[in-house]
N, C-alpha and C positions, 0 to 999 in steps of 0.2 A: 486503623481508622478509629478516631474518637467517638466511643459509645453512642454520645451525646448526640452525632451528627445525626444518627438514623433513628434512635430509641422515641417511640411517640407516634414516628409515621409513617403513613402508609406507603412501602415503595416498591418500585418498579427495578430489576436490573437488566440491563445489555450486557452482556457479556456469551461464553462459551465455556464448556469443560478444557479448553486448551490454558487459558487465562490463570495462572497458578499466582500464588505469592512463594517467597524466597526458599519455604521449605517444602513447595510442588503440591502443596494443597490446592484443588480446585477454589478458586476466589467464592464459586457460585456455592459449592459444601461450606467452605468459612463463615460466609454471609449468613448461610441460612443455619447454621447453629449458632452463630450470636444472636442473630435478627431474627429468627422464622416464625413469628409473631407480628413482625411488621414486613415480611418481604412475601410482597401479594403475587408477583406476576414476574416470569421470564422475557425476555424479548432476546432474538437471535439474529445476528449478520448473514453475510454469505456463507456458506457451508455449516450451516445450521448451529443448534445447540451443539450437536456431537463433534464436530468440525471436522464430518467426515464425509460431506456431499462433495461434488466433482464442481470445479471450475463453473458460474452461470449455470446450474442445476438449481431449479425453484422446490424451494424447502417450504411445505405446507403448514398452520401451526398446529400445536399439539399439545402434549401433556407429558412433562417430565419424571421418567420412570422412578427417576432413584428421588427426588425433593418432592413429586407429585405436585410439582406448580404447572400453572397453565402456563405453555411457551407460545409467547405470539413471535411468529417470523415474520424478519423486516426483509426475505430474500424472496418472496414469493408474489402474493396476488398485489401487497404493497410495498413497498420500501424505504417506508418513513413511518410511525405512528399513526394512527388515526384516532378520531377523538372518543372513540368507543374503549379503542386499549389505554387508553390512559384515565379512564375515568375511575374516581375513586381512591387517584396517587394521589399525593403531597411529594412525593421527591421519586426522580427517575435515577441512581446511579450508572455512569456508565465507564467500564472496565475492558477494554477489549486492550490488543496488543499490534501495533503499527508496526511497518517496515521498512518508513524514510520514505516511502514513495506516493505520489498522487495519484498513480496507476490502482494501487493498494485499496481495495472496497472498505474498507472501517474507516478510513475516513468521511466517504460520501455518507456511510452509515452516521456517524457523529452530527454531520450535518442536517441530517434527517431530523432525527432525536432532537434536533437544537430547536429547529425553525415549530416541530409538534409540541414541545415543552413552552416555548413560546406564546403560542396558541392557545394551548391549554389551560397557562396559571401554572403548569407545575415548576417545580425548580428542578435544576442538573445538575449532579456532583459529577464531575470526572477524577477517576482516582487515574495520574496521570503515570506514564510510564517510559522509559528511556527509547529514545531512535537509537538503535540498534546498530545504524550504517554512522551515526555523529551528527556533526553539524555541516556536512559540506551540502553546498547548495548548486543545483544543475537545470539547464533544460528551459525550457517557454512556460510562460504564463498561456490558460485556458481563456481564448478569446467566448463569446457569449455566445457566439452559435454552433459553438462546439462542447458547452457544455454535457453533461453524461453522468452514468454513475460510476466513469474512471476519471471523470476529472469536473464536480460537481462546484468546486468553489477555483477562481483564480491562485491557485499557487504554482508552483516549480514540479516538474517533474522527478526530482528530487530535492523536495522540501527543508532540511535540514534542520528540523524542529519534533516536538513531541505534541501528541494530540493536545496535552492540554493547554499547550503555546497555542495550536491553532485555533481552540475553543474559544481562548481569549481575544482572540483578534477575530475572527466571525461575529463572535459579539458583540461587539466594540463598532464592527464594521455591518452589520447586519440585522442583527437580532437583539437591539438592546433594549429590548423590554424584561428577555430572558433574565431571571435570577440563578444566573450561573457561579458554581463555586467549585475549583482546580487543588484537589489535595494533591499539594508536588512531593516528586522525590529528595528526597531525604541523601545528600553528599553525593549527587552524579555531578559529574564535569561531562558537557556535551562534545567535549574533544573525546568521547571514551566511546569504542567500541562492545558489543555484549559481550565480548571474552573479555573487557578486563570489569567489567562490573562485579565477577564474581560469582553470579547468578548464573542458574544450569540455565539451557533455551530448549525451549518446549516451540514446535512447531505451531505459530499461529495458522496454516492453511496449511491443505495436502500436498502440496507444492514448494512449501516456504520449507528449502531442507537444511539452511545451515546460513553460516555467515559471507562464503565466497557469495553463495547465490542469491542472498539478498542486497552485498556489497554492486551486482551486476544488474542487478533487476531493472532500474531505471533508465540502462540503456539496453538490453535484451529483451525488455515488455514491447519495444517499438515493432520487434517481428509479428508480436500476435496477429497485426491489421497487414502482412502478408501473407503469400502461397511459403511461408518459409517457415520448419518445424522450430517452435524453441525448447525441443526437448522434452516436453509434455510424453508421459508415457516412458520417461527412460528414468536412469539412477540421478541425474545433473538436469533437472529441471531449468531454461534459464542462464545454465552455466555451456548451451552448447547450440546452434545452431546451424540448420541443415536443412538440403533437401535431394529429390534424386540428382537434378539438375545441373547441381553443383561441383565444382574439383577444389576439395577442402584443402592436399597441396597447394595450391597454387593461391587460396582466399589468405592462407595460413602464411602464407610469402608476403602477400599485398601489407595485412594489417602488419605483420612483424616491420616490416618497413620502415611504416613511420614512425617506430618507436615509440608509440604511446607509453608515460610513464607507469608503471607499477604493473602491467597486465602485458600478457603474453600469449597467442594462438597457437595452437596445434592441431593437425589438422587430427579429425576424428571419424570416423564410421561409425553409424548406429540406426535399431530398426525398432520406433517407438510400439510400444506394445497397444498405445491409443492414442487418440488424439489425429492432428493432421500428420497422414501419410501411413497410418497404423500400419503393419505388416510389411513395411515399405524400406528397403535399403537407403539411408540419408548419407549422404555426404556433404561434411561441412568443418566447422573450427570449435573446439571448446577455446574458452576463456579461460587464463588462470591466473587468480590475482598472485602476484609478488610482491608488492608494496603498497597495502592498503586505501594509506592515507593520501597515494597518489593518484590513485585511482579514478578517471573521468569517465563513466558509464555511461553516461547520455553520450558526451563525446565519441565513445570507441561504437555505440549501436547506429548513430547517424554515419559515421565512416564504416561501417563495413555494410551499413545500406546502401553507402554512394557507390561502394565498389563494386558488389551485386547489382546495382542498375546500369551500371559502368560496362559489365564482363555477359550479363544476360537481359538487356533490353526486351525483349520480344519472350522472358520468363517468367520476369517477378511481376507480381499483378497485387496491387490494392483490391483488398475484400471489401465488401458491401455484406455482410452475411442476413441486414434485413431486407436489403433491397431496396430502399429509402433513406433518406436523409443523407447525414454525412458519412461518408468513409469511416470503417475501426479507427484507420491508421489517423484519422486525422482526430479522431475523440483524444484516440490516447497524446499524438504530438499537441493536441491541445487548438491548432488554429491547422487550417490547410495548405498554409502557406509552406511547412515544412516537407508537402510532399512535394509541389510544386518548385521548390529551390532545389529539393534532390534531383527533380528528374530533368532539370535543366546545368546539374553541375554547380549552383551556386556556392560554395560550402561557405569559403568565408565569410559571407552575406549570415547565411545562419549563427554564426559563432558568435560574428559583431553583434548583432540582437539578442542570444543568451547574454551575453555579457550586460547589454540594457536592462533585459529583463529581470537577470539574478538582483543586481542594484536597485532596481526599482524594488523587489519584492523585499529583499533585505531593509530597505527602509523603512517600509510600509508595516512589517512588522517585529520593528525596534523596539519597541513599548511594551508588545507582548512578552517578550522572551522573559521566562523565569529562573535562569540558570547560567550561573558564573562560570568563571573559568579558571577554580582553586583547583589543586589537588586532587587528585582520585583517593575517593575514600570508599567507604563500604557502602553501597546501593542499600536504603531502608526501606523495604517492600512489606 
């Protein structure tokens, strides 16, 4: 980062100790030995500064052991700024690390940040950082009354952009009064996966274990809003879904079937140690990608939910877990019409409308995009 950007004023960072640059230095240590003169205040996502709270566990704020900054958390009594923690900034940085998906909380978190910075007067640097799963793009647009903090702004359920593409287009689309500024990466091609970037991967959530299971997320997140484990509690978070109910032979049959390209089921047994079903024998199918870039996640989570509604009618149940408003399942699919097409059999009906929807959103944020499609060269972090 140029000196210059931050040297003078007073600022705010979002970020987490997971959030490293190229040689796995904490971004938040970096910062505050170039800057800690001007870097007044932390602010933190879901699973706090330490990013080691559980899944929707509200993080209280506090006061950072090792910088001794005050941490305001955006995961607890509020989830956006308020104009008390921002008082006193001139520029808020924000550094956190995405994983392609709209399910993914750092997004809604960015959004947050956008619409308070806004408000405020203050300005927003996003120092931007690669999507990890590339550029393929999947899944429905979030209709308005399904908005949530898993699906806060209308995109794709897999996105296929980096936060600070979607900065740029919130802005543009939303919040242009904001004085936003996107320091991009330096030689990424958004055809690149994080293995060939070069750069080691530092787990952004306690969940997030690697690249299959991020590769898978966007069609795997669609179980949280059932009675069906996605492996929360095991080694394959994500990479494995299950319940007692189930005969993972036979799920493992269905989906091999149709040959979805690049991904392949096996059936699997497992007994999460927490989460839904804790202590509980599952039986179900892990996922294993074979050919990445073929890989249709949303695709393969909507077809092995049609098969479970298919094979146990009177099992799988949509959760409510507030008891109000809309269904999980339907924040995360985004509109509710995706459970209602499931439980009626529609499938191709659904696909035809991804297909609308990806087109539309890919247009919509054509202008945004900051990255070509040279060569892979060395990611400058």
């Amino acid at each position: 980062m140029e000196p210059e950007r931050v040297q003078g004023r007073r600022v705010g960072l979002v970020s987490n100790y997971s959030v490293c640059d190229g040689q796995l230095q904490p971004v938040i240590e970096r910062l505050y030995q170039a800057f800690g003169h001007e870097l007044l205040r932390l602010f933190s996502p879901e699973h706090g500064l330490y990013n080691a709270a559980l899944e929707g566990e509200h993080v209280a704020s506090s006061r950072d052991g090792h910088t001794g900054l005050a941490v305001q958390s955006l995961y607890g009594e509020v989830r956006k700024p308020d104009p008390s923690m921002l008082r006193g900034l001139d520029m808020v940085i924000f550094d956190l690390q995405d994983i392609g998906s709209r399910y993914y909380t750092n997004l809604s978190t960015l959004v947050g940040v956008m619409e308070a910075c806004e408000t405020a007067g203050v300005s927003l640097l996003v120092l931007d950082r690669p999507n990890p799963i590339a550029d393929r793009a999947e899944g429905w647009l979030v209709e308005e009354q399904c908005r949530s903090f898993v699906g806060a702004v209308p995109v794709l359920a897999r996105h296929g952009l980096t936060l600070g593409e979607i900065a740029r287009w919130i802005r543009r689309t939303r919040f242009v009064g904001l004085d936003l500024s996107v320091m991009t990466l330096g030689g990424w091609n958004p055809k690149m996966y994080w293995d060939e970037t070069g750069l080691p991967w530092v787990p952004s959530s306690p969940n997030t274990t690697g690249l299959d299971m991020m590769t898978l997320y966007p069609g795997t997140c669609l179980f949280e809003g059932v009675n069906v484990s996605v492996g929360r509690g095991t080694a394959k978070p994500f990479e494995m879904i299950g319940a007692p109910f189930i005969d993972g032979f036979a799920l493992a049959d269905a989906f091999n079937h149709w040959d979805m390209a690049g991904i392949r089921a096996r059936p699997v047994f497992f007994v999460p140690w927490r989460s839904q079903y804790q202590g509980t024998l599952c039986q179900g199918v892990q996922l294993h990608v074979t050919h990445r870039r073929q890989v249709a996640a949303w695709r393969a989570g909507v077809m092995l939910l049609y098969q479970l509604l298919k094979d146990y009618p009177d099992k799988v149940e949509f959760l409510n877990p507030h008891q109000r408003g809309p269904l999980f399942f339907d924040l995360l699919a985004g509109s509710e019409d995706l459970r209602t097409a499931l439980s009626l059999g529609h499938i191709e009906e659904i696909f035809t409308r991804e297909s609308h929807e990806r087109a539309r959103f890919m247009e919509e944020t054509a202008e945004d995009r900051l990255y070509g499609t040279t060569d892979p060269k060395e990611v400058g972090l």
